[in-house]
Each structure stands twice: as C-alpha cells, then as structure tokens.
Backbone bond lengths (Angstrom), bond angles and torsions (degrees), N, CA, C in turn:
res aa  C-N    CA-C-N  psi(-1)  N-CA   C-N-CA  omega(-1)  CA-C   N-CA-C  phi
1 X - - - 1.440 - - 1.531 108.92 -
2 X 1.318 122.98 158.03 0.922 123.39 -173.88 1.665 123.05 -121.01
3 X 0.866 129.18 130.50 1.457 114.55 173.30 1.119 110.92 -132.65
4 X 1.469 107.17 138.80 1.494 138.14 170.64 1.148 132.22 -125.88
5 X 1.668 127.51 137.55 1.051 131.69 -155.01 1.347 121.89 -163.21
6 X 1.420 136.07 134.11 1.677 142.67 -167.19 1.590 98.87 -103.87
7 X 1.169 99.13 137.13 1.580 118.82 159.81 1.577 109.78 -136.55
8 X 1.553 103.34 132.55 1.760 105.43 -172.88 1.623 89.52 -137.32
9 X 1.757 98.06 121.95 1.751 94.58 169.09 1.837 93.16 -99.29
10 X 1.446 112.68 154.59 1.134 139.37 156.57 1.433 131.40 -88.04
11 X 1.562 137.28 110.59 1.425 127.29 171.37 1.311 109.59 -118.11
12 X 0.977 105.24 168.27 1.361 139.39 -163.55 1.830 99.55 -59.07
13 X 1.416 115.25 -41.69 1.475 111.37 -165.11 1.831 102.06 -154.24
14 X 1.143 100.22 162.56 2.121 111.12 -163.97 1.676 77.60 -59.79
15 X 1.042 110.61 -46.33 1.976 100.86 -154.54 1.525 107.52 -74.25
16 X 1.217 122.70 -37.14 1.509 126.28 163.31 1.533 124.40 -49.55
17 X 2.239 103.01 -20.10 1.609 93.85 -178.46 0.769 110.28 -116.25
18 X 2.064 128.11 3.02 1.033 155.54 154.52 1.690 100.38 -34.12
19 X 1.342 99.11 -78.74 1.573 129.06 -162.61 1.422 103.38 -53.23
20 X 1.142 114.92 -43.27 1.632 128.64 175.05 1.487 119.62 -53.43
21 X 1.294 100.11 -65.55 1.633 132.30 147.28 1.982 104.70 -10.01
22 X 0.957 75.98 -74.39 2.085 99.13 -156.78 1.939 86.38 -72.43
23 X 1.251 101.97 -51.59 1.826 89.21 -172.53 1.803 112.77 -56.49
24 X 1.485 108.33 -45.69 1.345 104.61 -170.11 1.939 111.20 -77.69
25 X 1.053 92.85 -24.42 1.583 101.01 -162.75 1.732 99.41 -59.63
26 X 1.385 126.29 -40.50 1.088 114.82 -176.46 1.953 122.99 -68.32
27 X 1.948 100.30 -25.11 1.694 79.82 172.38 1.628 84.39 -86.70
28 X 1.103 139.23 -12.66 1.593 116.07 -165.47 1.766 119.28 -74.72
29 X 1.067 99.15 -38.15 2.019 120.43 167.62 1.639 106.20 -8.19
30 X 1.377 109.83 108.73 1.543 113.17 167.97 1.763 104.87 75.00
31 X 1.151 114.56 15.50 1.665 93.61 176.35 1.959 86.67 -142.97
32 X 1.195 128.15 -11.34 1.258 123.88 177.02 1.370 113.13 -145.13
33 X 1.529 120.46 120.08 1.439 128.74 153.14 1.557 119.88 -35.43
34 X 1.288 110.32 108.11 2.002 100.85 175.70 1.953 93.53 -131.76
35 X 1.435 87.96 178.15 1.194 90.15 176.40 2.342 107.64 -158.42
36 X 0.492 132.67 109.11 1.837 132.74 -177.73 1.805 93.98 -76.25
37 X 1.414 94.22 118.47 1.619 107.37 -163.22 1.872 91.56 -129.19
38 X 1.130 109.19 83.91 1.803 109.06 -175.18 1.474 118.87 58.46
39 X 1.351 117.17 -73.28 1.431 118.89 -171.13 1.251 111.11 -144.98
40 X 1.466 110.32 24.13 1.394 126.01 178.69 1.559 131.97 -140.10
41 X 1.046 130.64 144.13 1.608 121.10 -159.06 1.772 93.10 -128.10
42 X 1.637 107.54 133.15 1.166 120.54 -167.58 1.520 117.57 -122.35
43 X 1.084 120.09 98.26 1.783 118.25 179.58 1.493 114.60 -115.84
44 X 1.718 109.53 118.32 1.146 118.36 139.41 1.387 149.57 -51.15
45 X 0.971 136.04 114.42 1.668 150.61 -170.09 1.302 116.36 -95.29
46 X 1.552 140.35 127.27 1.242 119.58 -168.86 1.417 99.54 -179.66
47 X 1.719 101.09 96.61 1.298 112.85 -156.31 1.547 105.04 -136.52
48 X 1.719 109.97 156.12 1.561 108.76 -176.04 1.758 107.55 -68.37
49 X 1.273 89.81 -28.19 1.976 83.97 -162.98 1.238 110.13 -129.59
50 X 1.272 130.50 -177.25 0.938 117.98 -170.28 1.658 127.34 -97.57
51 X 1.713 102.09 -10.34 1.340 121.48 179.31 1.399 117.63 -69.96
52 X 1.486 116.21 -39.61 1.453 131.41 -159.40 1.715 87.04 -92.52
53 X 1.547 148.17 -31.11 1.183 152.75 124.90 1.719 121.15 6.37
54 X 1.325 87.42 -81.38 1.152 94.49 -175.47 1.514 125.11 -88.70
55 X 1.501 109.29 -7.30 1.748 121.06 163.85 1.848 113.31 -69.64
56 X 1.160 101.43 -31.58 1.510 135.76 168.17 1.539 110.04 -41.47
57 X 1.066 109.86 -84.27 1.602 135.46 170.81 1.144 105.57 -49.98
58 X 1.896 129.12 -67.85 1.665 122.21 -176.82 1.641 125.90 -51.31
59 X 1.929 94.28 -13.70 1.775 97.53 -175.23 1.645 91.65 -99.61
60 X 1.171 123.69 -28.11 1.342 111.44 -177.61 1.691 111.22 -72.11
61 X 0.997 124.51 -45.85 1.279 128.66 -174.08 1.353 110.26 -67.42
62 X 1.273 119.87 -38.62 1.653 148.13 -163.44 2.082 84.95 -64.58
63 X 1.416 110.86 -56.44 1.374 124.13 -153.32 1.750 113.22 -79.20
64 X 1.994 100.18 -29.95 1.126 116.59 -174.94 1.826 106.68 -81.76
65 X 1.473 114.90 0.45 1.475 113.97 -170.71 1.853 106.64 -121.19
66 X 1.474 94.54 -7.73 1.234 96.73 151.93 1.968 119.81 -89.21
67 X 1.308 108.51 -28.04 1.319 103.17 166.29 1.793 119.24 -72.77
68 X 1.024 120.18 -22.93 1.423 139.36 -154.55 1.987 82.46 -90.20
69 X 1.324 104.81 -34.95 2.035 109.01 -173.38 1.657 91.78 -70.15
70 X 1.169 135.41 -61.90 1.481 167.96 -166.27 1.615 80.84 -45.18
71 X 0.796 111.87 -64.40 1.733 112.39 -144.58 1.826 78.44 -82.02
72 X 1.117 129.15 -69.54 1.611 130.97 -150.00 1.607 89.79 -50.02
73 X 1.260 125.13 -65.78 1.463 147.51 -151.34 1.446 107.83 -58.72
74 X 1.541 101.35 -37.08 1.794 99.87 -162.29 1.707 104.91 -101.65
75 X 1.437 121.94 -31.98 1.102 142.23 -151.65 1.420 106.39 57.77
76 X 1.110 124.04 57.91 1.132 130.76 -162.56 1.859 105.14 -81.37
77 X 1.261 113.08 128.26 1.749 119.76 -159.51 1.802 94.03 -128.46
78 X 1.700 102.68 97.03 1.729 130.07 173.35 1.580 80.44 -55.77
C-alpha cells in the first residue's frame, strides 16, 4: 500500500521561506519532494508503509520548529 501525503509550512515573508527552504532541504535532499513557493515551503511524502510515513513527517515537522525557533528568537534577516 502506499501512502502519500502534503505538508506546506507558511511564513510570514519570501526570505523567512527562503531560509527555511535552504536549512531543511539539505537533510531532506533525495528522500523528499519539496518545493519554496513565495512564502511557503511544500513537501511531498510518498512512502510504502505507513511507519516510515509517519517517522518522515515527525522529523520534518520536529526540524521545521526548530527553524521556525531560529527565525522568531534571532530576528534573523536572509
């Protein structure tokens, strides 16, 4: 069986989803479809089972709220 699934974070500004973009993309490279769409970051999921799915998603989200701390905390300006 297959499962597939979209996750899209939203920021505030192009350079905030830029930065997001560029931080995650390097552990994400070759194991997840993404895409930086203006002020928004877009990843495809597309997995045999449902375990490797959802381990998928808890490290992406897990990774995207440490960038989301980064950006609030520092005012950090890409």
């Amino acid at each position: 069986m297959k499962i597939k699934g979209n996750i899209k974070f939203n920021y505030d500004n192009e350079d905030n989803a830029k930065l997001a973009y560029e931080s995650l993309e390097v552990d994400n490279e070759n194991y997840l479809k993404s895409e930086l769409n203006e002020n928004s970051v877009e990843y495809s999921l597309d997995y045999d089972n449902i375990g490797s799915f959802l381990r998928t998603a808890d490290d992406l989200i897990a990774s995207e709220i440490v960038v989301e701390k980064i950006i609030t905390n520092t005012n950090f300006k890409y």
